[in-house]
VOTOR-124672 format. One line per 8 residues: their letters; for each residue x, y, z of N, C-alpha, C. Coordinates in Angstrom, 3 decimals. Each point is the difference from the previous one (the first is absolute). Example, Ala and Ser with C-alpha at 12.3 -4.5 7.8 and 13.67 -1.06 7.14 Angstrom:
2
AS> 13.190 -5.690 7.800 -0.890 1.190 0.000 0.900 1.200 0.000  -0.350 1.050 -0.720 0.820 1.190 0.060 -0.770 1.090 0.730
end
This chain:
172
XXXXXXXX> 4.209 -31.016 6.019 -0.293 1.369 0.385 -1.300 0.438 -0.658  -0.722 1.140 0.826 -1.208 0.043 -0.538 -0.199 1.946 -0.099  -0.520 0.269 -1.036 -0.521 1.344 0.305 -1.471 0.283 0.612  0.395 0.935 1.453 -1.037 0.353 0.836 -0.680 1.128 -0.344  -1.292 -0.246 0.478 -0.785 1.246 -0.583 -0.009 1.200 0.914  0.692 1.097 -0.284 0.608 1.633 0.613 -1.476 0.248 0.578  -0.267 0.233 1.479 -1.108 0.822 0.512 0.013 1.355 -0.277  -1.167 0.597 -0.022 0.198 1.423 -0.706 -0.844 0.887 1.669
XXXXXXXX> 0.575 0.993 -0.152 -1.290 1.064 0.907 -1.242 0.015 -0.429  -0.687 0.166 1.094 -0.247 -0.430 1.647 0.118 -1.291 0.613  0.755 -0.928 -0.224 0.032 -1.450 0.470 0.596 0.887 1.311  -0.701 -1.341 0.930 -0.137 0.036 1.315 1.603 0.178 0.651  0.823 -1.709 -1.286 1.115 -0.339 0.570 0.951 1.006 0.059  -0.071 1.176 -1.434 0.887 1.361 0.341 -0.050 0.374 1.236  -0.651 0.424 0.585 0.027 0.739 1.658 0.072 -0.738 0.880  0.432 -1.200 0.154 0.292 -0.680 0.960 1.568 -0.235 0.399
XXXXXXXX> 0.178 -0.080 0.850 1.589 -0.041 0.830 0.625 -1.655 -0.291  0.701 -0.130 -0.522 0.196 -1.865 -0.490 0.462 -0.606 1.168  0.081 -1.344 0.212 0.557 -0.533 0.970 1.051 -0.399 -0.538  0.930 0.111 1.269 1.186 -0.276 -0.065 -0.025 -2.025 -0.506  1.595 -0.334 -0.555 0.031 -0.864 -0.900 0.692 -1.009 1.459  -0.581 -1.034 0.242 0.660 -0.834 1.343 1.110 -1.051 -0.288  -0.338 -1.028 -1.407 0.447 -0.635 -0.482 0.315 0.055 -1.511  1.229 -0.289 -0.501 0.327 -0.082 -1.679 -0.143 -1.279 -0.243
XXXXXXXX> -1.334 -0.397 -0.809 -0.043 -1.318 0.068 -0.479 -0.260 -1.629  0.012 -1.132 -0.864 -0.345 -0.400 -1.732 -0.952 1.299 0.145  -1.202 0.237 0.721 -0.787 0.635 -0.774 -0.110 1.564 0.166  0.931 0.731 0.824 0.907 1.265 -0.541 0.652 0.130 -0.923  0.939 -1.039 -0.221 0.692 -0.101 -1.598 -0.835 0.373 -0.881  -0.731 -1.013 0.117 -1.039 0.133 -1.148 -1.010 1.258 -0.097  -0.363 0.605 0.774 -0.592 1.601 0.162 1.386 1.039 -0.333  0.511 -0.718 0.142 1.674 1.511 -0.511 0.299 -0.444 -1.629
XXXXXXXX> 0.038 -1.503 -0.317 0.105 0.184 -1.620 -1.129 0.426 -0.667  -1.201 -0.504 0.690 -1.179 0.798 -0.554 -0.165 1.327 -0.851  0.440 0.862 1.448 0.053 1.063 0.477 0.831 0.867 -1.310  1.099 -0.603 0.258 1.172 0.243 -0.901 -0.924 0.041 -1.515  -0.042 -0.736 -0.329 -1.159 -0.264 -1.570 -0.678 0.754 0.022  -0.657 0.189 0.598 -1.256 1.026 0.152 0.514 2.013 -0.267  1.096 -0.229 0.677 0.453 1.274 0.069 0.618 0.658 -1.317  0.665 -1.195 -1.003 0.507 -0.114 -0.965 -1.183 0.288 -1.099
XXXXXXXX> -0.417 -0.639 -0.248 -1.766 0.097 -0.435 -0.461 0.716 0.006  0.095 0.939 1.010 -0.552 1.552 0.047 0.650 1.150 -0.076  1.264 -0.230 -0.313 1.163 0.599 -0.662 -0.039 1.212 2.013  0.203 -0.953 0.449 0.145 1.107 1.785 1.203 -0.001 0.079  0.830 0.406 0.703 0.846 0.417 0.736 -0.080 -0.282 1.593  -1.306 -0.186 0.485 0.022 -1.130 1.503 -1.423 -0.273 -0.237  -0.261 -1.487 1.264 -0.861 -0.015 0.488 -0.466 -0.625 1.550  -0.952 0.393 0.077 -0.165 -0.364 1.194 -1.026 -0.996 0.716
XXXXXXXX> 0.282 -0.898 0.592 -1.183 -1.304 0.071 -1.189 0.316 0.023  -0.554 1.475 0.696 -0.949 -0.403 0.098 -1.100 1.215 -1.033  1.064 -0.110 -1.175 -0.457 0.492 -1.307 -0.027 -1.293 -0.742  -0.203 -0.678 0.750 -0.363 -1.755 -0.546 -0.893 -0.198 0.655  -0.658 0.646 0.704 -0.879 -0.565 1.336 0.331 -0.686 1.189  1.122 0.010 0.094 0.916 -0.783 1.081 0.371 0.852 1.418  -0.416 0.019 0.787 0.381 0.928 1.248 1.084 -0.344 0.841  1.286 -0.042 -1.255 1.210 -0.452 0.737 0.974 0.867 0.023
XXXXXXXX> 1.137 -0.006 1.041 0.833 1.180 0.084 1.311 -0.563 -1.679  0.023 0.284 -0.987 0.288 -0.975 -1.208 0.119 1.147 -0.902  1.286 0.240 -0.815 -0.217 0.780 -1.326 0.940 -0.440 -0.744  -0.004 0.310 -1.209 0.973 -0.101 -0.810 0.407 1.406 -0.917  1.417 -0.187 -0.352 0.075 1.849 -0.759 0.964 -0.671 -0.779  0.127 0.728 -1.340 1.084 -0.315 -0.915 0.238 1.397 -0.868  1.110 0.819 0.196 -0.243 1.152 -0.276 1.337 -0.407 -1.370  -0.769 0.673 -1.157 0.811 -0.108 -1.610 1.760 -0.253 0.551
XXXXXXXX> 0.894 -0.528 -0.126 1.246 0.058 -0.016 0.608 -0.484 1.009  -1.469 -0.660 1.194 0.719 -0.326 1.692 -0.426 -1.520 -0.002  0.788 -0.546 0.744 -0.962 -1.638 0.257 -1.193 -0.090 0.741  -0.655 -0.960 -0.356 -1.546 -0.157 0.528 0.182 0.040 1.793  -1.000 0.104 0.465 0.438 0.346 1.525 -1.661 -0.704 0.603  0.471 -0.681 0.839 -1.398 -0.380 0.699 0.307 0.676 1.428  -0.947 0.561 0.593 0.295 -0.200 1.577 -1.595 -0.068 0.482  0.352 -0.818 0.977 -0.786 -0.980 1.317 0.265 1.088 1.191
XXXXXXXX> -1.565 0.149 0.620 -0.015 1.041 0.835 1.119 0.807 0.216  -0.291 1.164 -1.355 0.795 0.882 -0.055 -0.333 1.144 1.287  1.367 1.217 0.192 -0.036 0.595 0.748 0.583 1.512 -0.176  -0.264 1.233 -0.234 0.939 0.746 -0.374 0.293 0.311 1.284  1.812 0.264 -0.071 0.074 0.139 1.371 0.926 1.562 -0.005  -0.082 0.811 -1.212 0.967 1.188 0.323 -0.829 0.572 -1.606  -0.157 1.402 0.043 -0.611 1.303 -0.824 0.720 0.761 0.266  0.543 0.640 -1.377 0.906 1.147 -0.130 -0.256 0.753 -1.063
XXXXXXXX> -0.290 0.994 -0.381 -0.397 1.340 -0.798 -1.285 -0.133 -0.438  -0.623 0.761 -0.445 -1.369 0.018 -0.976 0.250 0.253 -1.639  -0.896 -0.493 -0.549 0.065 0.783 -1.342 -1.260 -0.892 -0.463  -0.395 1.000 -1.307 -1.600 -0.569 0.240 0.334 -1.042 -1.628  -0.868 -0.981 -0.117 0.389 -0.699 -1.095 -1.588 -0.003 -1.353  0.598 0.669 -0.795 -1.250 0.113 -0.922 -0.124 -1.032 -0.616  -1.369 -0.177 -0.529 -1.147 -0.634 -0.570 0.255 -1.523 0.861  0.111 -0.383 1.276 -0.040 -0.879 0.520 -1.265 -0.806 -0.315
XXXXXXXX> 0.001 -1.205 -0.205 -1.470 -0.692 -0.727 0.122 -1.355 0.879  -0.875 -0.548 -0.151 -0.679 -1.658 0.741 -0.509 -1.269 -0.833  0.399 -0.843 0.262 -0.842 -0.967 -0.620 -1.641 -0.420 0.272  0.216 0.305 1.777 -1.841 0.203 0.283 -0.655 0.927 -0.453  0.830 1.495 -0.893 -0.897 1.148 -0.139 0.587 0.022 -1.212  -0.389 -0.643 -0.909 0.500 0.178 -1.556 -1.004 1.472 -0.548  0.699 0.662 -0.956 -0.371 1.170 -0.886 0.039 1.174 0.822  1.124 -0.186 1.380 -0.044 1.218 0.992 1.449 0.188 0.105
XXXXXXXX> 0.790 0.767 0.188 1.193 0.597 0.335 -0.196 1.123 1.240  0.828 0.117 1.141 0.201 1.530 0.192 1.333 0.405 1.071  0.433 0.974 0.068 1.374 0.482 0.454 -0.193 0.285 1.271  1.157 -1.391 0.442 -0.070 -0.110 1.537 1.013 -0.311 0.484  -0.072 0.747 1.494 0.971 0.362 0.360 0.863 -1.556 0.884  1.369 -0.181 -0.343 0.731 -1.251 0.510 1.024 0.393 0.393  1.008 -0.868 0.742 1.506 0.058 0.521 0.583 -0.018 -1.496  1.358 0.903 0.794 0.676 0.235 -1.020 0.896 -1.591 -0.092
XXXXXXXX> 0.124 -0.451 1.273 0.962 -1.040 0.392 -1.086 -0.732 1.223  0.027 -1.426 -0.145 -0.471 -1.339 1.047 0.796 -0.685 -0.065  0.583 -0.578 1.291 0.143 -0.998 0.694 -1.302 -1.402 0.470  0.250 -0.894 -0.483 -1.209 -0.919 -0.246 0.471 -1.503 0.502  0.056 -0.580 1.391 -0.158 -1.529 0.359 -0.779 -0.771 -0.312  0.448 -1.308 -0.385 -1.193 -1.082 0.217 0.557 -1.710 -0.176  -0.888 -0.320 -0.241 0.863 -1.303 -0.757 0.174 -0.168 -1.722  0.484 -0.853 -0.445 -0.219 -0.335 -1.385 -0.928 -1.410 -0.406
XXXXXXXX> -0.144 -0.742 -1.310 -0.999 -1.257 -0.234 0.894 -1.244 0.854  1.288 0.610 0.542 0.500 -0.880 0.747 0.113 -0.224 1.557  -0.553 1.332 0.594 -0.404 0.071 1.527 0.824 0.749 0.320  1.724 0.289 -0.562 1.127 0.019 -0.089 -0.564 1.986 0.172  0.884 0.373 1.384 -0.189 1.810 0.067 0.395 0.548 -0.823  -0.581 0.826 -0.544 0.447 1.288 -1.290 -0.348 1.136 0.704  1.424 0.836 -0.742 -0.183 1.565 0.011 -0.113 0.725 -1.002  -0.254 0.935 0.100 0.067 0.209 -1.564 0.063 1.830 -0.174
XXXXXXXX> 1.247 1.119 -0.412 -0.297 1.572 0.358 -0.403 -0.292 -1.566  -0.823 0.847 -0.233 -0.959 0.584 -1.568 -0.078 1.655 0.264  0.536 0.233 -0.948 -1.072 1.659 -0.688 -0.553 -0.531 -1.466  -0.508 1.233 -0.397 -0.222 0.568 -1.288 -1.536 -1.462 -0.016  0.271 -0.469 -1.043 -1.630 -0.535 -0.398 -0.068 -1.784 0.838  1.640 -0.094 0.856 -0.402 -1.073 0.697 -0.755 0.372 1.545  0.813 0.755 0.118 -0.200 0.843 1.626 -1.994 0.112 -0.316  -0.265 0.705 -1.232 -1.476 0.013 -0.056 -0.545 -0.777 -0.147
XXXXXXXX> 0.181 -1.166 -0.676 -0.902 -1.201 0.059 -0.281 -0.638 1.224  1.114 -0.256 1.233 0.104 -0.319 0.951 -0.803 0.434 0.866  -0.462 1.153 0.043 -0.466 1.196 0.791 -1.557 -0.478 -0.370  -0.129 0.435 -1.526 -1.518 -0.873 -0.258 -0.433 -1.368 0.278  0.831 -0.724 -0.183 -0.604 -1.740 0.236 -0.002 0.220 2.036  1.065 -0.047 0.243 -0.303 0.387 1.840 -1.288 0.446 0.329  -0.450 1.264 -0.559 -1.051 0.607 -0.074 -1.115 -1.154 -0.248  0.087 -0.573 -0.970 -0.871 -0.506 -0.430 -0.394 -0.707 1.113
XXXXXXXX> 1.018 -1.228 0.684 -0.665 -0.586 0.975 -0.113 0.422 1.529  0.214 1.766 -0.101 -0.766 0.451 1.150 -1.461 0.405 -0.307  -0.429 -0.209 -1.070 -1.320 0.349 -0.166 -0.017 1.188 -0.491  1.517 0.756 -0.811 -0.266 0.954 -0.144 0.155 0.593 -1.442  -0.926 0.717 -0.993 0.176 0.243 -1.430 0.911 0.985 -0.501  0.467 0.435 -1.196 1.101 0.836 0.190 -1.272 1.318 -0.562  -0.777 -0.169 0.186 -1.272 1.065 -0.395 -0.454 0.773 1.206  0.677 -0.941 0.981 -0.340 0.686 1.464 0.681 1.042 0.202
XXXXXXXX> 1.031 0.253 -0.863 1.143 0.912 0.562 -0.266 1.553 -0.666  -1.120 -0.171 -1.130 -0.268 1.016 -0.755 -1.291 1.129 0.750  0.110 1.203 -0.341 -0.661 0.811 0.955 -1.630 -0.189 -0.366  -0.233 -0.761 -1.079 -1.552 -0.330 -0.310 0.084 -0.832 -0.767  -1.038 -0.997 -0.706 0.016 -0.469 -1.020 -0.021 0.112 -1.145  -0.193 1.392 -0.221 -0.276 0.945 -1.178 1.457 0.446 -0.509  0.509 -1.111 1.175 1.887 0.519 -0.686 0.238 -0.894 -0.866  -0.297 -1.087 -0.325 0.030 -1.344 -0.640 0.270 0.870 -0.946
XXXXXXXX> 0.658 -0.631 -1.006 0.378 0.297 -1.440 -0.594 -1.182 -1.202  -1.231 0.265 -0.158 -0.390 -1.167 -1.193 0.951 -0.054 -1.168  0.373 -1.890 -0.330 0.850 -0.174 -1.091 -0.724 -0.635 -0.853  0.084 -0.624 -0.653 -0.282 -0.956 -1.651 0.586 -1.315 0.985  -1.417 -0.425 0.257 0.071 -2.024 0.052 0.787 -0.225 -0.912  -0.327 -0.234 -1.016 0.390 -0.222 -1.231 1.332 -0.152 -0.885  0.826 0.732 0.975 1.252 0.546 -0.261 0.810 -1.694 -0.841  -0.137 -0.911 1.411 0.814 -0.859 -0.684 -0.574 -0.967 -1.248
XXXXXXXX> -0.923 -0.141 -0.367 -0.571 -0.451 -1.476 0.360 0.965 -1.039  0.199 1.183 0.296 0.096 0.632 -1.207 1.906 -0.067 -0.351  0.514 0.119 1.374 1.278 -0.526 -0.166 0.279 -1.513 -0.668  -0.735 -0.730 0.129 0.271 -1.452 -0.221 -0.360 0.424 -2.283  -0.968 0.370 0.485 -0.913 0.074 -2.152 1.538 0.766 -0.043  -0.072 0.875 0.330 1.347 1.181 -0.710 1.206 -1.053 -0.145  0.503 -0.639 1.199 1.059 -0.603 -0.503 -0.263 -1.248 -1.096  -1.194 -0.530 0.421 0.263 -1.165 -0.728 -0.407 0.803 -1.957
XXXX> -0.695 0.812 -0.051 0.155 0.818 -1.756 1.572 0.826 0.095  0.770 0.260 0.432 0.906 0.421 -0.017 0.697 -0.679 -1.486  0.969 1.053 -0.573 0.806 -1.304 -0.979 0.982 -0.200 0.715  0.671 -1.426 -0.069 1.261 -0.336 0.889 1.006 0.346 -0.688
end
């Protein structure tokens, strides 16, 4: 397994529509454990291929307390309530957060790393991840959803080094 290098905004591959996935063959595996590493690595909560540069319909999500979840040309196929989800952030738009609006509840088809159909109902921070990585490979940012860019909420890059020094001077 290898860690891939996260495209950031304005890469081209963000706004592009992915192609759908035809065959599960060694070297999808190998773009989903990748993938998987990569996502881990960047302490995410999903990602999406073609936040690898990959213009494939392909994500992965692992939300704290749920099992890892791949789906292969995913699909949401049912939206139910709103509620807006604060400081929503990106791995292509690191040191940005901002509060946007998602389903309260998705319904989400596709396949799994096994071809094998998955369903999958999510709320709360799975229902949102889902919503973002989908997004993602419609070409679409979750910055799009904000009424300007001036909504962005600048954070501290930094955040997780200073977490890492803090814990590691911590006394045990």
């Amino acid at each position: 397994m290898a860690i891939l290098p996260i495209v950031r905004v304005p890469e081209p591959v963000l706004r592009q529509k992915a192609k759908k996935i035809r065959k599960i063959d060694a070297s999808i595996q190998k773009i989903i454990d990748d993938m998987v590493e990569t996502m881990y690595d960047a302490r995410g909560v999903g990602l999406a291929a073609n936040q690898v540069g990959l213009a494939l319909r392909l994500c992965v999500i692992h939300v704290p307390g749920e099992e890892l979840v791949t789906l292969i040309n995913p699909q949401i196929v049912r939206r139910s309530g709103t509620r807006e989800c604060p400081g929503e952030g990106c791995l292509s738009l690191p040191g940005y957060r901002g509060d946007v609006p998602r389903s309260e509840k998705v319904v989400v088809k596709g396949l799994n790393r096994d071809g094998r159909p998955v369903r999958y109902h999510a709320s709360d921070l799975f229902a949102e991840a889902i919503e973002h990585e989908v997004d993602h490979l419609n070409g679409t940012l979750y910055f799009d959803y904000l009424d300007g860019i001036d909504k962005l909420i600048p954070v501290r890059v930094d955040e997780r080094e200073e977490e890492e020094e803090g814990a590691a001077s911590s006394p045990s």
